[in-house]
Structures are given as structure tokens and as C-alpha cells.
C-alpha positions in Angstrom: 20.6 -29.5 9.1 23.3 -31.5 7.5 24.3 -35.1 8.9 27.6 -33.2 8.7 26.5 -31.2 11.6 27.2 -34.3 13.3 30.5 -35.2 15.2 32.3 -38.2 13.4 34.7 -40.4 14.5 38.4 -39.9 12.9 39.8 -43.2 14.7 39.8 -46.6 14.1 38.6 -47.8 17.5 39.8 -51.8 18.9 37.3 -54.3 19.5 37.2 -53.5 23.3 34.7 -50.5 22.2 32.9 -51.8 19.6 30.0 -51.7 21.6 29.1 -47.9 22.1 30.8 -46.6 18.9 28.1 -49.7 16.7 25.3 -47.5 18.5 26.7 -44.6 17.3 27.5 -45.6 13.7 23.8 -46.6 13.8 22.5 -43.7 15.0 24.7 -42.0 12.2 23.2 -44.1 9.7 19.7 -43.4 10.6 20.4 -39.7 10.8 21.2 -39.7 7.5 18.2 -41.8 6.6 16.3 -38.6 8.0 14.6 -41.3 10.7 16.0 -39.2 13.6 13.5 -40.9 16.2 14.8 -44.0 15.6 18.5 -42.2 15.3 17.8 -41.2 18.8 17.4 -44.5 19.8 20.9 -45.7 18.6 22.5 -42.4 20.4 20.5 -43.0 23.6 22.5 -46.6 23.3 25.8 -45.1 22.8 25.4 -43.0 25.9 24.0 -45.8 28.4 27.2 -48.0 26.8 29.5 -45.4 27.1 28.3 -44.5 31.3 28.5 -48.1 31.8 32.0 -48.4 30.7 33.0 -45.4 32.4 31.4 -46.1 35.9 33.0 -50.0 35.2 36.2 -50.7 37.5 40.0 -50.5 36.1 41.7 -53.9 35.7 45.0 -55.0 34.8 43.9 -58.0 32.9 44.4 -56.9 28.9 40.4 -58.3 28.3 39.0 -55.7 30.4 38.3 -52.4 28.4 39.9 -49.0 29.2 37.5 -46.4 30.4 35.1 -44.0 28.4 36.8 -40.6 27.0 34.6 -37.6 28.6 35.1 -35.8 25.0 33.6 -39.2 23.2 30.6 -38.8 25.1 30.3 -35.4 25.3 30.4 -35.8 21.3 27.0 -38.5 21.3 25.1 -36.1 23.3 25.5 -33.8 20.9 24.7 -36.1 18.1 21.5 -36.9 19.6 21.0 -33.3 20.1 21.0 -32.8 16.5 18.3 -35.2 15.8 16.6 -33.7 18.5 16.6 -30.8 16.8 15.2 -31.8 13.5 11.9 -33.2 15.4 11.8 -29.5 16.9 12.0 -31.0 20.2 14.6 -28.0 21.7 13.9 -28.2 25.6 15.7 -31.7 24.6 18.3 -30.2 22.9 18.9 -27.9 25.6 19.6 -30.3 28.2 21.5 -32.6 25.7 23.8 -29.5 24.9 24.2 -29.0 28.6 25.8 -32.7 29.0 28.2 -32.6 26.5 29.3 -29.3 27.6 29.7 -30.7 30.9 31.9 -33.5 29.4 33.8 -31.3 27.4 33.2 -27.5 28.8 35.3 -26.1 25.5 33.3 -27.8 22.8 31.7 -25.2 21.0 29.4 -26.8 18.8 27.3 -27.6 22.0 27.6 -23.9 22.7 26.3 -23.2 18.9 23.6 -25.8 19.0 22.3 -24.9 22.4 22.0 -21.6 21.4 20.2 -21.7 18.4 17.9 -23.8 20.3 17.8 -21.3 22.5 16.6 -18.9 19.9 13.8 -21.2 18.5 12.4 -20.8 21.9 12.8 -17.3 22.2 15.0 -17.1 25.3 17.0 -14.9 23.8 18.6 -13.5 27.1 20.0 -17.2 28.0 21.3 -17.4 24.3 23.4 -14.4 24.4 24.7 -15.7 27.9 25.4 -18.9 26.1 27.1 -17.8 23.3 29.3 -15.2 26.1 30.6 -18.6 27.7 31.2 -19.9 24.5 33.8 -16.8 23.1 35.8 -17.6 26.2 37.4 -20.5 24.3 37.4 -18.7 21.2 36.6 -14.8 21.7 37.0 -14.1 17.8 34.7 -16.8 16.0 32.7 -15.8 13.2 29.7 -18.2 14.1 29.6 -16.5 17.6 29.9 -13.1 16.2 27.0 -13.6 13.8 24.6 -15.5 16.0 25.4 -12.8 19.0 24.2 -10.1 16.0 21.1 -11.9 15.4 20.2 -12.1 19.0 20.9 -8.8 19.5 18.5 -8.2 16.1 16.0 -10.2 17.5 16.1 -8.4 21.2 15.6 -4.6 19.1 12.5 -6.1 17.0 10.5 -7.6 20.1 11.4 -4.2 22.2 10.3 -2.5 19.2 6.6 -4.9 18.7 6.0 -4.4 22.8 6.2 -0.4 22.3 3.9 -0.3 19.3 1.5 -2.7 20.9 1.8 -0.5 24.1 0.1 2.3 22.2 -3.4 2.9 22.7 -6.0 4.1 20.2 -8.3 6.8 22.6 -11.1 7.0 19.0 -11.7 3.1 20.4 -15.7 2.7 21.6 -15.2 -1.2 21.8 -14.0 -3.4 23.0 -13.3 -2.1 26.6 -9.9 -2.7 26.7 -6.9 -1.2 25.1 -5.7 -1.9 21.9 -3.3 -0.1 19.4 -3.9 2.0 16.3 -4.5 -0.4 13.4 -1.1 1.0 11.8 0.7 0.4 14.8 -0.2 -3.2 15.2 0.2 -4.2 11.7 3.6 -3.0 11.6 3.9 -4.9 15.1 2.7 -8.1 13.2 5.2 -7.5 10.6 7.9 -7.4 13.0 6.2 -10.9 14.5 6.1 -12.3 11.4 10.0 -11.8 11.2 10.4 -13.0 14.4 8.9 -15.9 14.5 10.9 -17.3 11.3 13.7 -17.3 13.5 12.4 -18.4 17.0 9.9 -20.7 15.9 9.0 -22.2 19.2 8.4 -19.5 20.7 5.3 -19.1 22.7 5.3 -15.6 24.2 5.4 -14.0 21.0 2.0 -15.8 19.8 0.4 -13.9 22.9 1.8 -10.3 21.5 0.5 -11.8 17.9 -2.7 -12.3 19.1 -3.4 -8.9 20.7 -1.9 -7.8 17.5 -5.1 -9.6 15.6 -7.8 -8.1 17.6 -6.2 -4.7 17.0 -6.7 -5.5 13.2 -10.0 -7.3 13.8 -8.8 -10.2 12.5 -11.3 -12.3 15.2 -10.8 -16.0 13.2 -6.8 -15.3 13.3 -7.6 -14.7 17.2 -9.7 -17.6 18.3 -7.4 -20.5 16.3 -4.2 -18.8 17.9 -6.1 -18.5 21.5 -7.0 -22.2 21.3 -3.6 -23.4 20.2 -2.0 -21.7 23.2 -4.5 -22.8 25.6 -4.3 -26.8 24.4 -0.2 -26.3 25.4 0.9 -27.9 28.1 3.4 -26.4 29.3 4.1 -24.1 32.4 3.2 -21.0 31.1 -0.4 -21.5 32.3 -2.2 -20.6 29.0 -5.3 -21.5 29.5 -5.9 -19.1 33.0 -4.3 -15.7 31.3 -6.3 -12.9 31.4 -5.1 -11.3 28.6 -5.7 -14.4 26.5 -9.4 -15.5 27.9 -10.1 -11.6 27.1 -8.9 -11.7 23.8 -11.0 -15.2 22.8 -14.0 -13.6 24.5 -14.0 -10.4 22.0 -13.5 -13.3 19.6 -16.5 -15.4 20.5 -18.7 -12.3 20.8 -17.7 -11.0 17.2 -18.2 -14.8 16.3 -21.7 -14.5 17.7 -21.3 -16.8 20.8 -22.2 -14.5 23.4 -22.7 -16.9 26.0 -19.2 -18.1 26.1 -17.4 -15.2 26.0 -19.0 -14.3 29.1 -17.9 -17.8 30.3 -14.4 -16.8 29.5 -14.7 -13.1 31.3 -15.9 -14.8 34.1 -13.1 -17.2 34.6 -10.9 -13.9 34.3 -13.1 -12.5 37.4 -12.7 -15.7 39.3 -8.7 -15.5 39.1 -8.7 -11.7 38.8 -11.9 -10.1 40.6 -10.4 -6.6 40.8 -9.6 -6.8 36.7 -11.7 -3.4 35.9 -11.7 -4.6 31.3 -13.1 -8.3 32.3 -15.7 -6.4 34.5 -16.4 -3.4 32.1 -16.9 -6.2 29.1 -18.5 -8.9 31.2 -21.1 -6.1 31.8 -21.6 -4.6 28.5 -22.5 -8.6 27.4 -24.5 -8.8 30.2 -26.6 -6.1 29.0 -27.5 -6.9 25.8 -27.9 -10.2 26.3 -31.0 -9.7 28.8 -32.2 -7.4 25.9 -31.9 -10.3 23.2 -33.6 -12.8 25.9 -36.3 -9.9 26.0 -36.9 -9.8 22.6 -36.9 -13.5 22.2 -39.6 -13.9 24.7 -41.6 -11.3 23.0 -41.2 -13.3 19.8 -42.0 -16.7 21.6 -44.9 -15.3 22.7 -45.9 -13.8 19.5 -46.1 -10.7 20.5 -44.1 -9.9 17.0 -44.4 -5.7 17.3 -42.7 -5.7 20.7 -39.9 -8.3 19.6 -39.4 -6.0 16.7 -38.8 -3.5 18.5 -36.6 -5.7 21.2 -34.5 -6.1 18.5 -33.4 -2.9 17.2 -33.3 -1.8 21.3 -30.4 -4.1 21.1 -29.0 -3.1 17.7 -28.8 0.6 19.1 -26.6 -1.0 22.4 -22.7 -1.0 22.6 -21.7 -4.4 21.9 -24.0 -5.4 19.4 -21.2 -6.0 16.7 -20.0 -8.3 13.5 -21.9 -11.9 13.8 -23.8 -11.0 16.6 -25.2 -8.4 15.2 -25.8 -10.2 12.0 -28.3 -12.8 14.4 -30.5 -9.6 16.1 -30.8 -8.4 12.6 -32.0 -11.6 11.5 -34.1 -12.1 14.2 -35.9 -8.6 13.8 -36.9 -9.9 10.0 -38.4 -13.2 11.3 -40.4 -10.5 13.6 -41.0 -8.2 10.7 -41.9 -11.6 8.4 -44.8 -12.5 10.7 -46.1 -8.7 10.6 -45.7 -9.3 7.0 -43.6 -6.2 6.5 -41.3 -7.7 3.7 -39.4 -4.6 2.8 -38.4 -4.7 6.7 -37.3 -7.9 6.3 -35.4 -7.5 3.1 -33.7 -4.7 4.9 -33.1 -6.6 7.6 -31.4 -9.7 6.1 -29.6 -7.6 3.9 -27.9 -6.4 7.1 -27.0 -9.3 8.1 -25.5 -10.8 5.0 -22.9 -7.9 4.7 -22.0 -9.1 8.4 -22.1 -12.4 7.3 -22.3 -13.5 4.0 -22.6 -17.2 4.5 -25.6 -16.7 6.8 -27.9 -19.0 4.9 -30.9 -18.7 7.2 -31.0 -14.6 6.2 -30.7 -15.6 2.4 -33.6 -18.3 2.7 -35.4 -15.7 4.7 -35.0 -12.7 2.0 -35.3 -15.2 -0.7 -39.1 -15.9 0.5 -39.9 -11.9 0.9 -38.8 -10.7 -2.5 -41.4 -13.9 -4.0 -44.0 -12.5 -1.7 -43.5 -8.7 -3.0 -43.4 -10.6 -6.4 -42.7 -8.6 -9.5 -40.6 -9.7 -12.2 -38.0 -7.8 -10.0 -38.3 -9.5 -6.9 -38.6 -13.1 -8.5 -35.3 -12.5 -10.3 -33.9 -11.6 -6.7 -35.1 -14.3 -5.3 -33.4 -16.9 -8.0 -30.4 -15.0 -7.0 -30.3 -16.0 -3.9 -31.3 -19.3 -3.9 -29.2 -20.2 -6.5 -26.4 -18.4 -3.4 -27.3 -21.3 -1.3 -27.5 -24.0 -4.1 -23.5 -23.1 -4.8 -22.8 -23.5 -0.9 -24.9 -26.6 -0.9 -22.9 -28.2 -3.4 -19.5 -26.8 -2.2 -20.6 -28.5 1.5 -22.0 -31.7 -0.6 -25.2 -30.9 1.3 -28.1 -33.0 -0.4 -30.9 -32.1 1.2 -30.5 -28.8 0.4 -29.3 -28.9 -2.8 -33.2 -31.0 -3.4 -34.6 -28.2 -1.3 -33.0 -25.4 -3.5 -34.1 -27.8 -6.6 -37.6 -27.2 -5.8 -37.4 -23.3 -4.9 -36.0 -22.3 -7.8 -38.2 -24.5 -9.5 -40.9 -22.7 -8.0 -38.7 -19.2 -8.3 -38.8 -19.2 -12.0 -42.3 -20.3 -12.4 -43.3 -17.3 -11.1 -41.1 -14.9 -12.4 -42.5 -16.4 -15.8 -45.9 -15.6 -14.5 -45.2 -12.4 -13.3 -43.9 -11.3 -16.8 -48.5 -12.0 -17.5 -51.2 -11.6 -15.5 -50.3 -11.2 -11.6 -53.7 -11.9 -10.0 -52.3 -11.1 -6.5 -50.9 -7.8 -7.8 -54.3 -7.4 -9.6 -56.3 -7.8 -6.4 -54.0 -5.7 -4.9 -53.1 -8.3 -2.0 -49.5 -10.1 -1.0 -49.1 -13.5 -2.3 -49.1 -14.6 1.2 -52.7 -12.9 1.6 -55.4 -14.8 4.0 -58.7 -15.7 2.2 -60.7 -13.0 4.2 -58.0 -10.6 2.9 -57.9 -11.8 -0.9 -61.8 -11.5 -0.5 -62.2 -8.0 1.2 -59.7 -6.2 -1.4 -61.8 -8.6 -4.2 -64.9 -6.7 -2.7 -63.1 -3.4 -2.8 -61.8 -4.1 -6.6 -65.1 -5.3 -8.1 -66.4 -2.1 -6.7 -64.4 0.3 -7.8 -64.3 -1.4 -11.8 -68.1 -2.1 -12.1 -69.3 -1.3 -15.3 -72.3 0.9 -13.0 -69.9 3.1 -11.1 -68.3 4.1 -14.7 -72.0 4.6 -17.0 -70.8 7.9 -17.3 -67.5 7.8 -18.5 -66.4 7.7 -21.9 -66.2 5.0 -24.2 -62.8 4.7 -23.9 -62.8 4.7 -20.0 -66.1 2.0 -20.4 -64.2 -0.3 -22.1 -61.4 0.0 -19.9 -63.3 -0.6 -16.6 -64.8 -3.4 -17.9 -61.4 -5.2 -18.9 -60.1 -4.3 -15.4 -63.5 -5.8 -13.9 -63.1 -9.2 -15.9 -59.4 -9.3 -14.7 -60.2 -8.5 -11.2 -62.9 -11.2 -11.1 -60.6 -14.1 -13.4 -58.1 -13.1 -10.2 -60.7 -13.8 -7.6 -62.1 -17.0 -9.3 -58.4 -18.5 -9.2 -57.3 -17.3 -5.5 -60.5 -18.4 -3.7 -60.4 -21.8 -5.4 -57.8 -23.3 -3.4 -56.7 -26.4 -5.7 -56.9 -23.6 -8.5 -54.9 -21.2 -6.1 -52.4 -24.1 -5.9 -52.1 -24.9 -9.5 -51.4 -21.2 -9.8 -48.9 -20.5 -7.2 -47.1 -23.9 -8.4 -46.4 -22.0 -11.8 -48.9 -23.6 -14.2 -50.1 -21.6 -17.1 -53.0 -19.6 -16.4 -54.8 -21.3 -19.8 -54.1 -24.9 -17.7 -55.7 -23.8 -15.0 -58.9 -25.8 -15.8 -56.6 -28.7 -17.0 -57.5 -31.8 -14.6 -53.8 -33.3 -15.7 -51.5 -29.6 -15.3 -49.6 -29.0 -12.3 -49.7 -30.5 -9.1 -52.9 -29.3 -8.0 -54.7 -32.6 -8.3 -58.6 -32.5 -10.2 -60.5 -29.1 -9.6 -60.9 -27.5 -13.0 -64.2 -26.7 -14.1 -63.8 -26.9 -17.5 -65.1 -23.2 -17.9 -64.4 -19.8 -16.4 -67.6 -17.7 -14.5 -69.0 -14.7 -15.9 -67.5 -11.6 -14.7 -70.9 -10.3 -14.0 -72.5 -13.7 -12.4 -69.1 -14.3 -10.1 -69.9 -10.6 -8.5 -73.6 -11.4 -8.6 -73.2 -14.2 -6.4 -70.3 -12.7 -4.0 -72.7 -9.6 -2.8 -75.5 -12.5 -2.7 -73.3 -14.1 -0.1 -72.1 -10.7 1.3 -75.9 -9.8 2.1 -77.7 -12.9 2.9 -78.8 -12.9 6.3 -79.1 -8.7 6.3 -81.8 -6.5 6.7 -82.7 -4.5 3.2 -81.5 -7.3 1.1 -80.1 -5.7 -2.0 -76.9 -3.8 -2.7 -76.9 -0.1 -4.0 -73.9 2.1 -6.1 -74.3 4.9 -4.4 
């Protein structure tokens, strides 16, 4: 708007009204400064000097000033209606225009200004009657002609955004309450879009807007626009609408928060206990959250097989969608990690990152089950996504993690350059997060099946083989029941350094040496038989 917009004063005035017209210049001035509060200030002026000369008595004496014109007052509350209207405050404008139209009932700027204020706010109905009064005085004037055709625009486009919102999609499973086909509301939310540049004040519409996102499953979209109506204060009673608290409960489900969305579909029962979609949703949550608390209990309990299967209980249930469903999948690999089922859990977390891609928790989590399957494969993997968390750590600035990623990947690449040698955990056939008993009874089982006894007659060729395997499955052994050896290893020193007091982190524990093949077995059956009747082992 244009200080032009403003009404200026074509008169010299005498020194009897200097007062009122000085506020006015003022507030002129600062208007065209662009400081319209303090513009405001200056007008408010005017019009309290202006009342008070008007309310003062006559007098004959020649000091005494005449009286206030009704038009010159009429014209500063329409000045300060114009810089009400650049700090969008337009109930202000409103009931500025309304003044100096009762000052001056034919001055149609008020008329214009009031109804495009009018418009901002979306009461379009009171802006048509507006600019009706206003044609009165002049029935043919192009700025009431062309902001009457705009209103009657703006009438066809929110008519037309209710009837395509109205619409209901019957292939809909979820969420239990109509919604519109996703074609339907997107061209709704391109009508809103146009709406909106032309009544931006207006409230209402963001409530159309919003059903308008859940339609198109834009749930973010939906929760700022819910929480932005709901912080108004205003009388439109945001923050107890039904159709609003249902609308940011579908978005704090899909967001994961299960526990407030109920909170919110329970307010909508308190105000509204025959509403049959709060009830049908507020039972659906109900319902699979008692299945998640199951499963969690199963888990705190250690009872990992039954929380498992908690889990995908609740995966299978209506409900179970977007974030949410990105946590139960998450929470059925931590159960599938302690059963040490890693392909589960790789499964598992994969789920949940195409839910959620910045779920950093399911990353770490996969991260650690591709290093235990191992495999030149599954270390590269794993890099992968740890170096996924080290670019969010340094996007968020997040230290600690970016030291924590530091020393994964560290770890990461050590063993994916051991895994391209000698993999004494694939070797003994055991996961690298094997138990001792475990790496000992598959050792047993190894040594047995690749002593040079069980293969006396086999060919030379198969001799020599089984006797390389038997060395290898024995060097394995020697390094994974030796735990500073077993540490050294897993930390990513060279198998040669193994012995080296000084490699690794380890600490001392080298013996300089490695056992003989056949001595190392001698003295594991030794061990495995002491204390048993018939003493000796026999090959069958």
C-alpha cells in the first residue's frame, strides 16, 4: 500500500487547529517512514484532538476554535486504518473503517478499505454487503465492480474446495474417518492455495487445508497447521474442535506418539461422547497399544521369542502405520538381536528405515548385525551405514557421536580388511558374537571332522587338504579362546601381530609362538575327558 492510499489535506488550516492536523502530519510522516506502529500513534492523537474539539462548547470570543469537521475525522480514522492494515491487524481496520463511515456515510475509500479487509479475513458474505452499501453512492465504480467480482470468485472456489473435500474415498481402511480421494483433495489444496493469497487472515480455510493434508498424507504439513490454529486465541475455539483434535491425533499416531493421540481422541469424547470416528479410532489405538505393552513386557522379561512374536502380532493389526510402525519393527530386531537371528534383524531394521530414514537407532542396530554375519559383504554394509549416521552427526554438530562413529568405522574397516584373509569365526563356523562354550563346541566338531585320522584313506590330494583345514581350524581356536588374543583380533590387528606384545589394544598376552596343530587338539580332548570313565578318545 501506497502512503497515497492515505487521505491528505488540500487546505491550509489557521493556527486554531494546528493541534490535531500536527498529529496527523506526523502520523503522515511516519507512514511514509514504513514505522506504521508509531504512525498509529500520531493518528490515535489526531482523533482524541479532534473529539475533544468537537465535544468543546461554541464561543463567540474569536480565540476559541470552531468545531471539528465530521468528514476531517472521518478522514484520520481512515488513515490509521491504513497503517493498520500494513501490520495485518484487520479486525482493527474493520472497526476503524466503521468510524469514518459513520462520520462521513458516503466516503468510499472506508467502504474499499473495509472490504478488503474484509476479504483478508475471509468474511466474504459481509464484504459483498459492504461493497452493496458502498455502490449506493456510486452504483457504476470500477473499484466496486472489480472487488465485487473477486468476491464473487472467491465465494465459487471455497464452494467448489468444500464439495471436493465432501467426497469420500470408500477403498479407505485407515484412518476411521472420512477423507477424500487423493486427486480430489489436491485439487482442493490448489484451490486453497489460491485462496489464501487473497484472504490471508483467514482461519477457516486452514481447517479445510488441513483435512486436505491428511487426505494427501502429508502428516508434518498437518501437525504444524493443527498447532498454529490451536495457539489462536480467538473465538473460534480451536483448540476443543473435533475435527481438528482428530486430525492432529492421525498426525501423532503416524508420527509415532501413540499416547497422545489418544490424549487428543479422548478430549474429543469428553466434549463429544456420541462422536462414533473419535470412538472407532480411540479404540483401534487402544488395541494395539495393549499389544505393544505386551510385547514390551515379554521383552523386559527376556522372554525374547514371545516379544518377537508380540511384535509382529501388532504389525499384522490395523493401525500399526508410518513411524509407528517403524518402532515395533525395530523393536522385533532388538528381540531377534538377542536370539541372535541377524538376518531377522537386518530385515527388520530395513523396515523401519524405509518408514523412517533418519531412525538412527535401526541403522546402529543393522550396522552391528551385518559385522556379526561378517563377510567382506556385510562389513562393507556396515561402513555404509555408519558412515549414514556420521553425516547426520555432523549435520546436527553432534560430537559424541560423531567420536562414537569415529571408533566404529574404525573398527568397521578393520574387519572388512580382515575378512578379505583368514576369518577365524567363519572358519570355526561360529558368529562373531559366539559364547566361549559355543566357539569351543563347533572347535570340537571342526578338529573332528579335519583330523588327519578320519582322512588316512583319502587321497593325497584330499590329505594334504585336511591337514591345511586342520591347522587353520586349530590357529582359529588358539586366537578365539585366548581372550586378550580374541581382543587383539576383533580390534583389527594383523593376524602376524597377534603375538606382538606392542600391536593393538589388547594389552601383553602374546606367546611369542603359535601351538602345534596336533598338540593344541591333544590337549583339548585331554581336558574334554579328564575326569571320565575309559579315559582315551577313539575315531570311530
Amino acid at each position: 500500500m501506497n502512503s497515497d492510499d492515505q487521505e491528505q489535506s488540500t487546505d491550509f488550516v489557521d493556527v486554531d487547529r494546528i493541534s490535531h492536523l500536527e498529529h496527523k502530519e506526523n502520523g503522515n510522516s511516519s507512514y511514509k517512514q514504513q514505522d506504521y506502529r508509531t504512525a498509529i500513534s500520531h493518528y490515535t492523537l489526531a482523533i482524541e484532538t479532534a473529539k475533544d474539539l468537537r465535544q468543546s462548547p461554541s464561543s463567540a470570543s474569536l480565540q476559541q476554535p470552531p468545531p471539528c469537521d465530521s468528514s476531517i475525522l472521518a478522514t484520520y480514522y481512515n488513515n490509521r486504518a491504513a497503517a493498520f492494515t500494513m501490520i495485518l491487524q484487520y479486525e482493527e481496520v474493520i472497526e476503524d473503517c466503521n468510524q469514518a463511515i459513520l462520520h462521513n456515510p458516503s466516503f468510499l475509500k472506508a467502504y474499499f478499505r473495509k472490504a478488503k479487509a474484509q476479504i483478508s479475513l475471509g468474511l466474504l458474505s459481509l464484504a459483498s454487503d459492504t461493497l452493496n452499501k458502498a455502490a449506493i453512492y456510486d452504483p457504476n465504480n470500477s473499484t466496486i465492480v472489480s472487488l465485487k467480482q473477486e468476491v464473487e470468485t472467491l465465494i465459487e472456489k471455497i464452494d467448489s474446495v468444500r464439495s471436493l473435500l465432501e467426497k469420500t474415498d470408500d477403498t479407505r481402511e485407515f484412518p476411521p474417518f472420512p477423507l477424500p480421494k487423493v486427486r480430489d483433495a489436491q485439487q482442493a489444496l490448489n484451490q486453497i492455495l489460491l485462496i489464501s493469497a487473497s484472504c490471508p487472515a483467514w482461519r477457516d480455510i486452514l481447517v479445510e487445508k488441513t483435512k486436505a493434508f491428511v487426505a494427501l498424507g502429508k502428516l508434518n504439513d498437518v501437525y504444524a497447521t493443527t498447532s498454529s490454529l490451536m495457539r489462536t486465541k480467538d473465538g473460534n475455539n480451536y483448540h476443543n474442535s473435533s475435527r481438528l483434535l482428530l486430525y492432529r491425533a492421525y498426525a501423532l499416531q503416524h508420527m509415532g506418539n501413540l499416547d497422545d493421540a489418544m490424549k487428543h481422541l479422548k478430549q474429543i469424547l469428553s466434549i463429544d461422547p456420541d462422536n462414533r470416528f473419535a470412538f472407532a479410532f480411540h479404540k483401534i489405538l487402544r488395541t494395539l497399544g495393549k499389544k505393544k505393552e505386551e510385547a514390551d513386557a515379554n521383552y523386559k522379561n527376556k522372554d525374547y521369542e514371545k516379544a518377537a512374536e508380540s511384535y509382529s502380532e501388532a504389525l499384522d493389526m490395523k493401525g500399526c502405520i508410518a513411524h509407528y510402525r517403524a518402532k515395533v519393527y525395530f523393536n522385533r530386531a532388538c528381540a531377534s538381536a538377542n536370539l541372535r537371528n541377524h538376518k531377522q534383524v537386518i530385515f527388520d531394521c530395513t523396515k523401519a528405515l524405509e518408514l523412517d530414514s533418519e531412525y538412527i537407532k535401526a541403522i546402529l542396530r543393522r550396522a552391528g548385525s551385518y559385522l556379526v554375519i561378517g563377510g567382506e559383504a556385510g562389513c562393507s554394509k556396515a561402513i555404509q551405514d555408519y558412515e549414514t549416521i556420521m553425516d547426520f552427526a555432523e549435520k546436527s554438530g553432534d560430537e559424541v557421536q560423531k567420536g562414537e562413529m569415529k571408533k566404529k568405522l574404525r573398527e568397521a574397516k578393520a574387519q572388512l580388511k580382515r575378512s578379505k584373509q583368514k576369518d577365524f569365526y567363519k572358519i570355526l563356523n561360529v558368529p562373531r558374537d559366539a559364547t566361549d562354550s559355543e566357539i569351543k563346541k563347533s572347535y570340537r566338531k571342526c578338529a573332528l571332522k579335519w583330523h588327519p585320522d578320519r582322512h588316512a584313506n583319502s587321497s593325497e590330494e584330499e590329505k594334504t587338504e585336511a591337514e591345511k583345514v586342520f591347522r587353520d581350524v586349530n590357529h582359529a581356536y588358539e586366537v578365539l579362546s585366548d581372550p586378550q588374543k580374541k581382543a587383539k583380533y576383533d580390534s583389527g590387528v594383523d593376524i602376524e601381530d597377534l603375538d606382538n606384545p606392542h600391536a593393538g589394544h589388547g594389552g601383553m598376552g602374546g606367546h611369542g609362538h603359535h601351538f602345534d596343530s596336533d598338540i593344541l587338539f591333544e590337549m583339548f580332548m585331554r581336558q574334554q575327558t579328564a575326569g571320565m570313565h575309559g579315559g582315551g578318545f577313539h575315531f570311530g
